[in-house]
N, CA, C and O atoms as a DFTB+ gen file, in Angstrom:
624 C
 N C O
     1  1      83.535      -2.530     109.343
     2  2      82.750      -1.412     109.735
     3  2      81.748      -1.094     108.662
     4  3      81.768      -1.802     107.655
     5  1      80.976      -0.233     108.740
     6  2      79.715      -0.169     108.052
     7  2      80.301       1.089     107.829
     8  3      81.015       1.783     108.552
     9  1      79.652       1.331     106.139
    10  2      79.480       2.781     106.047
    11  2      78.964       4.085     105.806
    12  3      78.421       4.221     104.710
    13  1      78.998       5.114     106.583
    14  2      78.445       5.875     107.774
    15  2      78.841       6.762     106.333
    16  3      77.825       7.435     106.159
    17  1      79.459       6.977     105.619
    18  2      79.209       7.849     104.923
    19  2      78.079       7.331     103.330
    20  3      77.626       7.996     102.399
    21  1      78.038       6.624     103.503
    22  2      77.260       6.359     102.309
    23  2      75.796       6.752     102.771
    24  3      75.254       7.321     101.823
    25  1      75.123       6.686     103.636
    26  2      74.274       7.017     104.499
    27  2      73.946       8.301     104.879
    28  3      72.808       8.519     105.296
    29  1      74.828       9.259     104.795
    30  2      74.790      11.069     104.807
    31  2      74.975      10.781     106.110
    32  3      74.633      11.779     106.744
    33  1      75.466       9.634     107.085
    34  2      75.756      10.487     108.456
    35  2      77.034      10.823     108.600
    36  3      77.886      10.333     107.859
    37  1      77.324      11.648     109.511
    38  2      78.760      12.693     109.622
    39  2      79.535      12.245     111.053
    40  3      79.248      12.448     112.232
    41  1      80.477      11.650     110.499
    42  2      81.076      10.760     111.553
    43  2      81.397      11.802     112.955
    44  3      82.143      12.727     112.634
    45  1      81.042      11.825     114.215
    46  2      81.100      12.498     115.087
    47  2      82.740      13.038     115.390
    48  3      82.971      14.015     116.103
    49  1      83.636      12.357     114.831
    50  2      84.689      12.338     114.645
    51  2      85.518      13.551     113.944
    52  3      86.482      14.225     114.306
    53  1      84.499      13.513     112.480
    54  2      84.313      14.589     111.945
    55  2      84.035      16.701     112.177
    56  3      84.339      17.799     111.712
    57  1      83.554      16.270     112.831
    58  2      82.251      17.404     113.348
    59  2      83.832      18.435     113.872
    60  3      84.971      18.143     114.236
    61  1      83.135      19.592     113.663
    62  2      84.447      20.998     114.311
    63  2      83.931      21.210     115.811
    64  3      82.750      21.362     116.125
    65  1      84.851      21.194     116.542
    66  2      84.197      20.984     118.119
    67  2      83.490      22.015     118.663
    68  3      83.688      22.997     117.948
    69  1      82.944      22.220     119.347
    70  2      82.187      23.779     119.995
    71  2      83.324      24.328     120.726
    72  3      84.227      23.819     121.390
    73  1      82.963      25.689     120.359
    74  2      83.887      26.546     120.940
    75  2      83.613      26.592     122.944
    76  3      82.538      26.310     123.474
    77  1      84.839      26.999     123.678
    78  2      84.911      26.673     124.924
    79  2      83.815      27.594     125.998
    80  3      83.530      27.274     127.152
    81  1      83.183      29.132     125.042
    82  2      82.360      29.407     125.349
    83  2      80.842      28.910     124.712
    84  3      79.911      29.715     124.736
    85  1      80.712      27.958     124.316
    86  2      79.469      27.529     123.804
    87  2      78.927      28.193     122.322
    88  3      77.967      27.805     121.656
    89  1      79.578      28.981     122.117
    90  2      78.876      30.231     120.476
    91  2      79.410      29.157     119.515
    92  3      80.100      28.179     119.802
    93  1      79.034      29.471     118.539
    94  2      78.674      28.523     117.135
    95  2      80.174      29.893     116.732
    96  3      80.428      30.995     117.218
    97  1      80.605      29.343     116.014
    98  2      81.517      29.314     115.091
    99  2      81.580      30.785     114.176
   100  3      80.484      31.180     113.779
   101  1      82.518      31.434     113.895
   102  2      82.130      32.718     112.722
   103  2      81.870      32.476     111.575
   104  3      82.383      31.563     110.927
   105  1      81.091      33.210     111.197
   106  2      80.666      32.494     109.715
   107  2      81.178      33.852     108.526
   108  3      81.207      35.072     108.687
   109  1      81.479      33.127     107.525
   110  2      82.088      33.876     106.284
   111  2      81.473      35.121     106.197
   112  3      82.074      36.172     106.424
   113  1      80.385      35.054     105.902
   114  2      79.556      36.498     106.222
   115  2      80.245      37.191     106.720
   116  3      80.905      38.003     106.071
   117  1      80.301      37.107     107.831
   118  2      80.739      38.207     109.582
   119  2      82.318      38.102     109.026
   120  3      82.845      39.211     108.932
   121  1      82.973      37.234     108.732
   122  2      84.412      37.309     108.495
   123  2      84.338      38.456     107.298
   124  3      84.770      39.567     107.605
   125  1      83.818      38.265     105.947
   126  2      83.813      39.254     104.710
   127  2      84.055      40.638     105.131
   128  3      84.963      41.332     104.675
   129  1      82.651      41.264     106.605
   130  2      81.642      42.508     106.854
   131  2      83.279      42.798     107.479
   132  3      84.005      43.555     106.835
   133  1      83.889      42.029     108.998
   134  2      84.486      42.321     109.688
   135  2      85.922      42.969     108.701
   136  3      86.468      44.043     108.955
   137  1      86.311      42.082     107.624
   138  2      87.666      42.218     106.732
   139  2      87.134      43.951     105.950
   140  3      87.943      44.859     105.761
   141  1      85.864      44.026     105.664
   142  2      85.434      45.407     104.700
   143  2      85.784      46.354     105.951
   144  3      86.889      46.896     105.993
   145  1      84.929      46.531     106.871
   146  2      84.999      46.991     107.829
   147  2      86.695      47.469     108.381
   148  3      86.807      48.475     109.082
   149  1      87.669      46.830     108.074
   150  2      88.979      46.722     109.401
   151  2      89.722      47.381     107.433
   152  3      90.766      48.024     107.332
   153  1      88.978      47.040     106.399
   154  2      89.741      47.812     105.274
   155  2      89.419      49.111     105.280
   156  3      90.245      50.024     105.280
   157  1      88.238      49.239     105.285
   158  2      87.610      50.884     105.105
   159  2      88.011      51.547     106.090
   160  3      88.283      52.718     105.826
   161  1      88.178      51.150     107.375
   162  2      88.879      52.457     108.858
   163  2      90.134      52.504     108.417
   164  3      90.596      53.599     108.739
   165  1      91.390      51.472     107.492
   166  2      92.330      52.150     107.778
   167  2      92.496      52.549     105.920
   168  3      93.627      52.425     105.451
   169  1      91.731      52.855     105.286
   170  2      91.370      53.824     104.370
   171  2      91.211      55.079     104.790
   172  3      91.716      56.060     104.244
   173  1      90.344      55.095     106.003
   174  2      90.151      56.365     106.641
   175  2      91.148      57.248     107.137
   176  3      91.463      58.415     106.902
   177  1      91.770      55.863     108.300
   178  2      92.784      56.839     108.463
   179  2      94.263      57.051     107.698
   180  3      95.167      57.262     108.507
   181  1      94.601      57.038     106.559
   182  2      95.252      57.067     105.688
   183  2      94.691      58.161     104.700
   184  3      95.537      58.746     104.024
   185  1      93.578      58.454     104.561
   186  2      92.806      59.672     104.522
   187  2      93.085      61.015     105.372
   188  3      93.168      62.180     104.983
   189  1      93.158      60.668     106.181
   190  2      93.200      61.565     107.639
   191  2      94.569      61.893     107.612
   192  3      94.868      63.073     107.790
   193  1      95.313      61.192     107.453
   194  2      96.709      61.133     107.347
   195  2      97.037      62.567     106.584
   196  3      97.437      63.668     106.963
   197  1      96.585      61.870     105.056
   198  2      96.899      62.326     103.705
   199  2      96.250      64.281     104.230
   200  3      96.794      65.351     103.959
   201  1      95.282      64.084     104.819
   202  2      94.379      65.474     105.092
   203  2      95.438      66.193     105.635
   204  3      95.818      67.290     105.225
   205  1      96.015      65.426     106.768
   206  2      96.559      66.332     107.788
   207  2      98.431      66.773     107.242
   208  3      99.103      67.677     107.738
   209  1      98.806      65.964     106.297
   210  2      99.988      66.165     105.624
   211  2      99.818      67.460     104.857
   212  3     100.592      68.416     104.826
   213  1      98.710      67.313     104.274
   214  2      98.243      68.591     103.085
   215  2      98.126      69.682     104.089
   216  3      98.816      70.506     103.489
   217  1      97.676      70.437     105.429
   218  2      97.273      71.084     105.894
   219  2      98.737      71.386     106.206
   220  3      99.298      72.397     105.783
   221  1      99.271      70.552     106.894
   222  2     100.756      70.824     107.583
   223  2     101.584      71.512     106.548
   224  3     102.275      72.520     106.698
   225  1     101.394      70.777     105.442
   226  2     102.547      71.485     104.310
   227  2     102.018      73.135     103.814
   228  3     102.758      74.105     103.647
   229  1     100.562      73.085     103.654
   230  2      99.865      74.708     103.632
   231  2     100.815      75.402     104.003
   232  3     101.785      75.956     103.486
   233  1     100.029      75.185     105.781
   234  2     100.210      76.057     106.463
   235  2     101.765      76.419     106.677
   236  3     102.202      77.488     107.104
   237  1     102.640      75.068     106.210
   238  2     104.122      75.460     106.584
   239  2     104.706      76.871     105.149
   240  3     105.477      77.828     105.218
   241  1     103.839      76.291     103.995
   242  2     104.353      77.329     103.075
   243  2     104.162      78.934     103.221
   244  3     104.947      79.806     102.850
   245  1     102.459      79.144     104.092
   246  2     102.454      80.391     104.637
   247  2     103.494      81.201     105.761
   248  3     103.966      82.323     105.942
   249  1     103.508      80.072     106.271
   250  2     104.875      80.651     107.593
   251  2     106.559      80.386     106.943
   252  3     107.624      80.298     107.554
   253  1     106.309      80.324     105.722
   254  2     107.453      80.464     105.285
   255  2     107.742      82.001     104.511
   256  3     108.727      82.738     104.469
   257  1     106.753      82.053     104.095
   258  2     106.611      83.669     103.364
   259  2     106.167      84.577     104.424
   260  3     106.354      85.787     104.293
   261  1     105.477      83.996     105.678
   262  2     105.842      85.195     106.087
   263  2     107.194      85.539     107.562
   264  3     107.353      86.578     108.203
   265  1     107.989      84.133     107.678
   266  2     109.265      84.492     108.496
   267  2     110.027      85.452     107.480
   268  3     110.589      86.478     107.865
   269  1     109.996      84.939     105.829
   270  2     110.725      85.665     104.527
   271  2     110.032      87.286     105.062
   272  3     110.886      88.075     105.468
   273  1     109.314      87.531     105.068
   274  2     108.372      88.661     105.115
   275  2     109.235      89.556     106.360
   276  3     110.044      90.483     106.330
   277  1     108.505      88.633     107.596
   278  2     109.206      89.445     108.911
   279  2     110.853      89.525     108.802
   280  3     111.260      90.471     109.476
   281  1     111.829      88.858     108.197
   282  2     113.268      89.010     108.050
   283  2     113.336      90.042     107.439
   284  3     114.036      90.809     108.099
   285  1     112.877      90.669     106.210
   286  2     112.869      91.891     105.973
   287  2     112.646      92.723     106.472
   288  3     113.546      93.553     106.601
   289  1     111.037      93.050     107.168
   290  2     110.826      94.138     108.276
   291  2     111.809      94.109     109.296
   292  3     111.876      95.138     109.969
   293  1     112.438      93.368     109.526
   294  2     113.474      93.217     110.491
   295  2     114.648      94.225     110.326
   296  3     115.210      95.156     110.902
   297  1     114.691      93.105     108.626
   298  2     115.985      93.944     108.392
   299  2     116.019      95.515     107.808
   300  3     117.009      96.245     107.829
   301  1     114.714      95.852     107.289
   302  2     114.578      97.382     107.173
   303  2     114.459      98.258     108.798
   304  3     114.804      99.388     109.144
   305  1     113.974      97.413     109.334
   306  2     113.720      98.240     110.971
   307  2     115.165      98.597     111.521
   308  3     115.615      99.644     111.988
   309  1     115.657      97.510     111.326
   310  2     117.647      97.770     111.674
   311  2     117.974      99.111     110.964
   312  3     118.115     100.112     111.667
   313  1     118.113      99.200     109.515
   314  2     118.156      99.768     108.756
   315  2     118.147     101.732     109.370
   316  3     118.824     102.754     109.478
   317  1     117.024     101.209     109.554
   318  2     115.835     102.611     109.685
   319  2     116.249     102.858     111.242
   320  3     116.647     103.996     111.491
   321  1     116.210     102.072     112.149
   322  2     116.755     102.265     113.442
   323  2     117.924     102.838     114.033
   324  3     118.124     103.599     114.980
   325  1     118.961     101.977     112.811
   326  2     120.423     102.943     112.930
   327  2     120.481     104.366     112.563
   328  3     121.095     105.218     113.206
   329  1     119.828     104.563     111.525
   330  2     119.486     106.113     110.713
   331  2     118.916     106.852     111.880
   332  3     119.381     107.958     112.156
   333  1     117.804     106.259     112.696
   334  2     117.236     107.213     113.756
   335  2     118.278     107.274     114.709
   336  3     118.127     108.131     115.580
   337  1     119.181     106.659     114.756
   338  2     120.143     107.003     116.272
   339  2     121.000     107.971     115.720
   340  3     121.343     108.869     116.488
   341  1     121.606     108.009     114.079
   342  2     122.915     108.374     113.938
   343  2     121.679     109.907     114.032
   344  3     121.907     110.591     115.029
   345  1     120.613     110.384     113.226
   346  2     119.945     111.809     113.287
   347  2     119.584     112.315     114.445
   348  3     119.246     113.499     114.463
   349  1     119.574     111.617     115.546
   350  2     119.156     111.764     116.912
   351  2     120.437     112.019     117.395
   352  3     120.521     113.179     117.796
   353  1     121.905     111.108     117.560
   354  2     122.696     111.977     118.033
   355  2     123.007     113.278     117.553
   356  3     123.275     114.204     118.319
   357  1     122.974     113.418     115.935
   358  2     123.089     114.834     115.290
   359  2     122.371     115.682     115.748
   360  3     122.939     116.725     116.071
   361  1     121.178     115.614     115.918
   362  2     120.260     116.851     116.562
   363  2     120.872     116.809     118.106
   364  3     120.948     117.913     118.645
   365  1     121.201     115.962     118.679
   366  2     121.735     116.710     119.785
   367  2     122.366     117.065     120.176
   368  3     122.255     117.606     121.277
   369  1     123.809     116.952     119.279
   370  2     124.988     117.842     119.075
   371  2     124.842     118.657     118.453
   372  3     125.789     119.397     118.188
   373  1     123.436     118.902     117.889
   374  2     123.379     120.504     117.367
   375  2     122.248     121.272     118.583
   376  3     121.825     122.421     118.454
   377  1     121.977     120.555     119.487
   378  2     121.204     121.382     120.744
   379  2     121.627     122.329     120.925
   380  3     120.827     123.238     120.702
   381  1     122.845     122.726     121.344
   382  2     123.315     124.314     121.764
   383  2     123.425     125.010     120.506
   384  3     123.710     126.146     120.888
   385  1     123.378     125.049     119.215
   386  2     122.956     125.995     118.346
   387  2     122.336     126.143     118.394
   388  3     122.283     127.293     118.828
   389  1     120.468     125.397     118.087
   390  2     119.654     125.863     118.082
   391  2     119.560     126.584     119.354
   392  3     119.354     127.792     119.230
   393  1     119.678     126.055     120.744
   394  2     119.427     127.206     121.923
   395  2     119.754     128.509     121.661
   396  3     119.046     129.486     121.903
   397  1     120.933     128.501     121.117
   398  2     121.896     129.787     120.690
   399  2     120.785     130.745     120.257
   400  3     120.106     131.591     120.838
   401  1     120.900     130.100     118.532
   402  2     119.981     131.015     117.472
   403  2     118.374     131.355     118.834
   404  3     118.126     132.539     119.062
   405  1     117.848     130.701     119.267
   406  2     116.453     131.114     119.867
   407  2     116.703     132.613     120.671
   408  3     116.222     133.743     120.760
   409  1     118.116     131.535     121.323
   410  2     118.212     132.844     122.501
   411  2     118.985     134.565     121.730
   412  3     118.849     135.608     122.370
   413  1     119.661     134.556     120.486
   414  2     119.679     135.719     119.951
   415  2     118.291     136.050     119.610
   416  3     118.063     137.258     119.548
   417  1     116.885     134.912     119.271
   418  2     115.959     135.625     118.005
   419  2     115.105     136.414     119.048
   420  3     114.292     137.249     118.652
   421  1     115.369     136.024     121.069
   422  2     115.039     136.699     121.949
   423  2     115.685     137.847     122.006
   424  3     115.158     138.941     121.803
   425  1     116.580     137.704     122.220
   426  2     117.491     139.223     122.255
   427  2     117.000     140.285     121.478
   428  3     116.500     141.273     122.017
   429  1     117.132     140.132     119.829
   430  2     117.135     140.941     118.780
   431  2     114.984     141.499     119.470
   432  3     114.381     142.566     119.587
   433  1     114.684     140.225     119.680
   434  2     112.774     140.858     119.846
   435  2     113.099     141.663     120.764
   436  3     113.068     142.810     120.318
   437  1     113.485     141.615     122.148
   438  2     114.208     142.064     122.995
   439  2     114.453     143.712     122.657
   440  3     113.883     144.724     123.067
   441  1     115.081     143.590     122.129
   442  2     115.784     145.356     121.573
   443  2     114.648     146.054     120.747
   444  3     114.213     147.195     120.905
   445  1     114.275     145.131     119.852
   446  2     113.123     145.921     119.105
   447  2     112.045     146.219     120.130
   448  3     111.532     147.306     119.864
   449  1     111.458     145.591     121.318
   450  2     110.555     146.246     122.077
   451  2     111.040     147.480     122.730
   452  3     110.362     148.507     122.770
   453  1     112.455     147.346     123.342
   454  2     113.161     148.241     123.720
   455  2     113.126     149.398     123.258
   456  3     113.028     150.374     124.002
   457  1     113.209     149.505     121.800
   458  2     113.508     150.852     120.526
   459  2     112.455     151.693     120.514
   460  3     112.496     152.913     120.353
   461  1     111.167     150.761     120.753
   462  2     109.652     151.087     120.319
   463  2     109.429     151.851     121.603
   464  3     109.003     153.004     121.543
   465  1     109.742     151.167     122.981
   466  2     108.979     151.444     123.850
   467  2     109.773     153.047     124.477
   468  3     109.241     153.961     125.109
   469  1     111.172     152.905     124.011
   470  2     111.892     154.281     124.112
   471  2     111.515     155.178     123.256
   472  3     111.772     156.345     123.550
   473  1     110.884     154.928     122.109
   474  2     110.409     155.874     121.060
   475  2     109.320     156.302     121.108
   476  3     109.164     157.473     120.762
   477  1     108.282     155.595     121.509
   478  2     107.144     156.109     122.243
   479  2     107.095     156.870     123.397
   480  3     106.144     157.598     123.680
   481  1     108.380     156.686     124.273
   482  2     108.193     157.692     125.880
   483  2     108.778     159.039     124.974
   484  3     108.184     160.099     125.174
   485  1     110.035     159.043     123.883
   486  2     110.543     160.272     123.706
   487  2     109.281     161.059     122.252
   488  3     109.480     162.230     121.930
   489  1     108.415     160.466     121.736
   490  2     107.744     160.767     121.523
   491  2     106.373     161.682     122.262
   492  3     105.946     162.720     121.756
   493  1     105.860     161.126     123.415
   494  2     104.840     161.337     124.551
   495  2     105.728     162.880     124.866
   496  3     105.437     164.064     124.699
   497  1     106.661     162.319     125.278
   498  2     107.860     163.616     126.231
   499  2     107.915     164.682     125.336
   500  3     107.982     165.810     125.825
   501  1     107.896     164.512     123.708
   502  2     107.996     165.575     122.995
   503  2     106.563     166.526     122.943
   504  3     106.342     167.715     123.170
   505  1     105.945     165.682     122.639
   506  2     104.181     166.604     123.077
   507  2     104.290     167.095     124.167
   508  3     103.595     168.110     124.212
   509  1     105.011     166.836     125.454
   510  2     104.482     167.509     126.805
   511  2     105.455     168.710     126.170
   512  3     105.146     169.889     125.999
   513  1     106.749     168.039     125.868
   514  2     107.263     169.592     125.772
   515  2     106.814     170.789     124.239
   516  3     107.083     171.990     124.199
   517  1     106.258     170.167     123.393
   518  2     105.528     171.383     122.594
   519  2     104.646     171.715     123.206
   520  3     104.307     172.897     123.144
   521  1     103.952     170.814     124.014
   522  2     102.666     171.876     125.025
   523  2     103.170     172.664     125.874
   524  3     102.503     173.623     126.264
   525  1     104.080     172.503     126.210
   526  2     104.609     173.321     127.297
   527  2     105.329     174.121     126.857
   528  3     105.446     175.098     127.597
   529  1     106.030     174.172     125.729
   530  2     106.561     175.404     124.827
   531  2     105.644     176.181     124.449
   532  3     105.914     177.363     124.237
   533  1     104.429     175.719     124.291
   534  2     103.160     176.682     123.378
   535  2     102.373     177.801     124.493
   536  3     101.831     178.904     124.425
   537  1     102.728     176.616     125.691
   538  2     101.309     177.330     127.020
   539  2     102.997     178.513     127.538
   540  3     102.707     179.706     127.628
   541  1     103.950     178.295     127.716
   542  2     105.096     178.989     128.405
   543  2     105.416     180.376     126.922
   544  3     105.694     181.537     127.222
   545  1     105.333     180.050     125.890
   546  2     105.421     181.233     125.132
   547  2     104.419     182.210     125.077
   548  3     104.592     183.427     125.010
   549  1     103.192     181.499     125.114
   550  2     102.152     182.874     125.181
   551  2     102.184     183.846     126.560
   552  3     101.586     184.910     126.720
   553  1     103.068     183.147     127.498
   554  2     103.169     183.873     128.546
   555  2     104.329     184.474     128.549
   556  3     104.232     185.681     128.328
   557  1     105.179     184.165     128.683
   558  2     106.873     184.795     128.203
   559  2     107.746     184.064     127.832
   560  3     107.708     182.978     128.410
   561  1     108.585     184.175     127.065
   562  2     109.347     183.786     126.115
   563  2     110.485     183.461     127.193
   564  3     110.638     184.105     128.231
   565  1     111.194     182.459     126.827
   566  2     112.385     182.157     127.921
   567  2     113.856     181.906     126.910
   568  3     113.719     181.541     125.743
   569  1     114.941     182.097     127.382
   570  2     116.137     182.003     126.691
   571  2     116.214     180.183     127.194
   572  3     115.206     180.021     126.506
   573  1     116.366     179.422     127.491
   574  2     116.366     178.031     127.381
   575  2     115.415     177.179     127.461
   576  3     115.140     176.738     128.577
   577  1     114.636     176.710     126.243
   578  2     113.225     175.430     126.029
   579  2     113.508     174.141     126.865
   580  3     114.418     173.313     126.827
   581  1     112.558     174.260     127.517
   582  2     113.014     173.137     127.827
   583  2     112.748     171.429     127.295
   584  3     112.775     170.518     128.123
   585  1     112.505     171.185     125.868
   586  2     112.891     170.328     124.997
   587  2     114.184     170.087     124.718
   588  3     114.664     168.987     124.441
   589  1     114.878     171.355     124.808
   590  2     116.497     171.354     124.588
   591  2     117.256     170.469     125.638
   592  3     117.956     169.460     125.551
   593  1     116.810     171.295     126.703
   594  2     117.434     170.478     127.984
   595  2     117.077     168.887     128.196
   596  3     117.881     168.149     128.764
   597  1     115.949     168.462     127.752
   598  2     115.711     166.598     127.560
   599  2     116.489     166.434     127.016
   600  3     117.421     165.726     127.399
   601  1     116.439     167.084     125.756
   602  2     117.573     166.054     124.739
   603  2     118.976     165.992     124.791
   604  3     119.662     165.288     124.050
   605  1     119.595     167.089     126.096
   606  2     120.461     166.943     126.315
   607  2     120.869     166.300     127.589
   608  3     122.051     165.956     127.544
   609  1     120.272     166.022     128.722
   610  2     119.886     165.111     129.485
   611  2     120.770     164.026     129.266
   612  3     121.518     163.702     130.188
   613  1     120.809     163.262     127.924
   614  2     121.684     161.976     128.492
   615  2     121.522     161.239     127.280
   616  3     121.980     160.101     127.174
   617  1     120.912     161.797     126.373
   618  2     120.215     160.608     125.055
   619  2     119.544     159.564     125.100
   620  3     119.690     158.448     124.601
   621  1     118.337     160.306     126.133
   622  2     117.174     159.525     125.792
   623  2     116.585     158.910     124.565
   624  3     115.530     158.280     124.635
C-alpha cells in the first residue's frame, strides 16, 4: 500500500462520522461556555438556597421571641383573669349590702325632707296663728289661743 499519510491525506477511515442529523460536531468552545454556564446557575441556585436558609432562620428567631412574648401575655392574662372573676364574684356577694346601705342613705334623705317639710308647715301655721292672735286680741281677748289648741292637736 502506498502511504496516504506521508502525503497529509486523512485516511477516510479516519475521519469522525457526521452526526445522524447532519450538524458538525460540538466544538470545545461551546463545550467550555456550556460547562461555565451549567457552573454559574447552580452557583446561583446554591445562592438562592443559602438566601432563603438565612431568611427562614430570621424570621424563625423573630417568631420565637415573640410565641416567648405571647406565652407570657397569656400567662399574665390567666393571671389577671382569675383575679377579675374571684373580685367580680366578691362584688356580687356584696350586692345586697351595697343595695342595703343606698336604700337606708334613701330613707335617712327621706326623713330629713320629711323634718323640713313638717317644719316649714308648723312654722307657716305659727304665723297664721300670731296673725290671728294679733287681729283676735285687738278685738277681744279670748280665754283659749288658738296656737294652743294646734299644738295640742296631735304633735304636729
Amino acid at each position: 500500500m502506498s502511504e496516504p499519510e506521508a502525503t497529509g491525506a486523512v485516511d477516510p477511515k479516519d475521519k469522525p462520522l457526521p452526526s445522524p442529523s447532519g450538524r458538525p460536531g460540538t466544538s470545545g468552545t461551546e463545550l467550555g461556555l456550556r460547562a461555565n454556564r451549567e457552573k454559574a446557575s447552580s452557583a446561583f441556585q446554591r445562592a438562592q438556597r443559602a438566601e432563603q436558609a438565612y431568611r427562614a432562620k430570621r424570621r424563625a428567631q423573630y417568631a420565637r421571641k415573640d410565641i416567648q412574648a405571647a406565652k407570657e401575655h397569656l400567662k399574665n392574662a390567666g393571671v389577671s383573669f382569675k383575679a377579675g372573676l374571684v373580685c367580680g364574684w366578691q362584688a356580687v356577694r356584696a350586692g345586697p349590702a351595697v343595695i342595703r346601705e343606698k336604700r337606708e342613705q334613701q330613707r335617712e334623705k327621706a326623713e330629713v325632707k320629711k323634718r323640713e317639710k313638717v317644719s316649714e308647715k308648723r312654722r307657716l301655721l305659727e304665723e297664721k296663728m300670731k296673725k290671728a292672735t294679733e287681729t283676735s286680741e285687738e278685738e277681744a281677748p279670748s280665754a283659749e289661743t288658738p296656737a294652743a289648741y294646734v299644738l295640742n292637736m296631735g304633735g304636729v
